[in-house]
N, C-alpha and C positions, 0 to 999 in steps of 0.2 A: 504494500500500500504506500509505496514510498515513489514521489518523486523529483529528481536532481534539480529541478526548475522551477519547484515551489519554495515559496519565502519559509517555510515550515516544513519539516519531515515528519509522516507520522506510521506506526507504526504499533502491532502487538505481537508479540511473546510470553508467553506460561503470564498470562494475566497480567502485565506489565505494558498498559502505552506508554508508549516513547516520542514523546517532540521533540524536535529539532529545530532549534532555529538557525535559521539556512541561507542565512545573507552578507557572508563571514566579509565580503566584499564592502558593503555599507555597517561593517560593524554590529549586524544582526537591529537594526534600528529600529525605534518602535513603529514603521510608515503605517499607512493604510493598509496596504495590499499585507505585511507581517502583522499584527493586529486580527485583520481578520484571517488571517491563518491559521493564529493561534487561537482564536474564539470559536473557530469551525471545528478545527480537530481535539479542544475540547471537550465541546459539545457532543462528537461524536463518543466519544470517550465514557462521557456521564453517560450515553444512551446503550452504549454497550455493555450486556450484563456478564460477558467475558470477561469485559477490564476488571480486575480490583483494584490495582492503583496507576497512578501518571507518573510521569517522571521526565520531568521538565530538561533539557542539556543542550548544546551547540555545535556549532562547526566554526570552526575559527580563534583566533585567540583570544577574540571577543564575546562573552554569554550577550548581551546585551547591552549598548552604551545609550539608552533612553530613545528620548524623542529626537524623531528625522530630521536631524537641522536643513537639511535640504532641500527640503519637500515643498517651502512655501517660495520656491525661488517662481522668479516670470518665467514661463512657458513651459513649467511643471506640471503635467496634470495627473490629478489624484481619480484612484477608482473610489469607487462608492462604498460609503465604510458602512461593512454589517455588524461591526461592534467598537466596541469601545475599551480602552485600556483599562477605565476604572471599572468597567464591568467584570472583564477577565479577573482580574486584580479579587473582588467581590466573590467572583462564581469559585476563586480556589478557596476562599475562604471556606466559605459553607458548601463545599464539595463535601457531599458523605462520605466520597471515595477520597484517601491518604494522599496528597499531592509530595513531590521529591521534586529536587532540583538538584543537578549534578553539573557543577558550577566548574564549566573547563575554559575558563578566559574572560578577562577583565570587565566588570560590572560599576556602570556609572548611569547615573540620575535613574530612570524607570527601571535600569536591570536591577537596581537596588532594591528599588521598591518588589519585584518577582522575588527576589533573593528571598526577602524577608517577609513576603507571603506565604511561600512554602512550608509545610508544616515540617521538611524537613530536611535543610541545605547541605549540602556537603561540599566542599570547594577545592580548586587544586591549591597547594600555601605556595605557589608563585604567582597569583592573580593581584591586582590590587582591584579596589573598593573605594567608590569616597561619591560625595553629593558635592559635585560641582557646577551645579546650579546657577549660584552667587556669583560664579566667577565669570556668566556670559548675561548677567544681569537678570534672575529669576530664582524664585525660592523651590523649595522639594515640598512642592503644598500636596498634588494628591496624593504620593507615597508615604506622605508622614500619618495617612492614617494605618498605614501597616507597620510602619518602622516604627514609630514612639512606641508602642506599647512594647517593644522589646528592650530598649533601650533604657538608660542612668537620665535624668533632665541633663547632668553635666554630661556626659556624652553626648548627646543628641543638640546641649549647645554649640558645642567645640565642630563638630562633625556638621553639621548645618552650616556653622557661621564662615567655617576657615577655609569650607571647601578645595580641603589638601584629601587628598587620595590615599589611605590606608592599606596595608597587607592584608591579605586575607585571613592571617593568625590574629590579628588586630579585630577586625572583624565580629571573627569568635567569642574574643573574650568579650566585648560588648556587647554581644546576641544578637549581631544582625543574623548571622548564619549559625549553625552548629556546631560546626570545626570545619578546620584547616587541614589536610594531610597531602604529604610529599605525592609528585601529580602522579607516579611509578607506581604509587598507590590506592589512586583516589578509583581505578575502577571495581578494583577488589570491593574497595570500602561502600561503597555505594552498592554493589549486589549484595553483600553480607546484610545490611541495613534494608534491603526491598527482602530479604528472605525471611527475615523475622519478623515484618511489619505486615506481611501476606498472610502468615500463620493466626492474626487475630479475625476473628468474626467479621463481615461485612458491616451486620445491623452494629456490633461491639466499636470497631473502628470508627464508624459514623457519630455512636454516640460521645464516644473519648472526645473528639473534634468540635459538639457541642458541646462538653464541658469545660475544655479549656478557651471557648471562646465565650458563652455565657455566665457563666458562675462568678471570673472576677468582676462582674459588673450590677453582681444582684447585691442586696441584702443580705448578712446571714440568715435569717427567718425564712428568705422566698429561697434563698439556697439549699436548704437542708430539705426543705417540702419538696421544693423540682426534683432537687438530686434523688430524696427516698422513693418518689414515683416514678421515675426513670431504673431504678433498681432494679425496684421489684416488679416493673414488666419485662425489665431485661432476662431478668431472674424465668422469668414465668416461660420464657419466648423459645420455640423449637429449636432456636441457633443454640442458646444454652441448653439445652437437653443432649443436642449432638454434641457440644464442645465438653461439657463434662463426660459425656458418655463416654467419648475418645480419648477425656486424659484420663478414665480407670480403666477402658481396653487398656491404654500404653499401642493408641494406633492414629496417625494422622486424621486430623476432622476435616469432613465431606469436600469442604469450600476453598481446601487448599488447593490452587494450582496444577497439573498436571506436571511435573517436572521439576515442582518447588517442593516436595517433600521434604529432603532432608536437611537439614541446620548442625 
């Protein structure tokens, strides 16, 4: 399902799609025509009941350097855009399904903000990182609604204002991404990481996803109530009949993967 001439590669494997952003030439940029490539073959993604998770990665030394600074020149013309950045940005959030990023070349302005979408980045530690923004006269307004919540306010001051570009060990320790590892290593790392993340429940996965993204924003009172009835229907639900059934066989549960068995 893969084609060399689309702004996006997309692709499945033992329940793993795979994007590609496929424009190593314009620095994988966020245009029109990439945008909707990548809203498309998410889309398809969510609708496949094949897929269990995505897995966001590149061509190039570049994952993403943001917005097409190109794109608004005279006698540019743009195709018709069937999504939007801050959508895509939105739909991985509350994706039921586990979103990955496997971060192989340097990430500025918008790839920042995908970076720090992903519920789970992995990066090569020779990339650098940084919101330089500021520096062509514009702020990191829509990404910061992904990026703040991970970040220190003093981090996210320094990192906003100075608009200097960061290693991707730098990265890490501030929580834009999850780690940093030598690049000899980052393929390993990243299928180790989709093998043990396959192994939990679809409906189980989906609901970990809303509770780290609703809970720190309740009440303790409306938290404790959500969370107990979230429970005990999980508790109740045929996935957990199969998932406990199969940890007292000592046998893979039903929803794993074809080929992702073992760990």
């Amino acid at each position: 399902m893969t084609n060399i001439e689309e702004a996006a590669l997309y692709e499945i494997n033992q329940g793993v799609a795979t994007i590609t952003l496929n424009r190593p030439e314009n620095k994988n940029a966020l245009s029109v025509e990439m945008v909707n490539a990548l809203g498309d073959h998410f889309n398809s993604a969510q609708e496949n009941e094949e897929v269990r998770l995505i897995l966001f990665t590149n061509v190039g030394n570049t994952f993403c350097a943001g917005a097409d600074l190109k794109a608004d020149q005279p006698g540019v013309t743009q195709p018709t855009a069937r999504h939007s950045f801050v959508q895509i940005l939105d739909d991985i959030i509350e994706s039921p399904k586990p979103v990955l990023g496997k971060i192989s070349g340097h990430c500025t302005g918008g790839g920042v903000g995908l970076a720090a979408a992903f519920d789970i980045s992995i990066a090569a530690d020779d990339i650098i990182v940084g919101f330089t923004e500021v520096r062509i006269g514009v702020a990191p307004a829509v990404i910061s609604v992904v990026c703040l919540p991970k970040l220190r306010r003093a981090d996210a001051s320094e990192l906003f204002l100075n608009g200097e570009r960061i290693a991707a060990t730098r990265a890490a320790e501030v929580g834009l991404i999850n780690r940093a590892v030598p690049r000899e290593q980052l393929d390993s790392e990243v299928a180790e990481t989709l093998l043990k993340v396959v192994r939990g429940g679809p409906k189980a996965l989906a609901a970990s996803k809303q509770l780290i993204s609703k809970v720190p924003q309740m009440s303790r009172q409306d938290a404790w109530e959500w969370t107990a009835e979230l429970s005990q229907s999980l508790f109740k639900s045929d996935e957990a009949t199969e998932g406990i059934g199969a940890f007292r066989e000592r046998r893979t549960a039903s929803w794993v993967p074809e080929g992702q068995e073992e760990i």
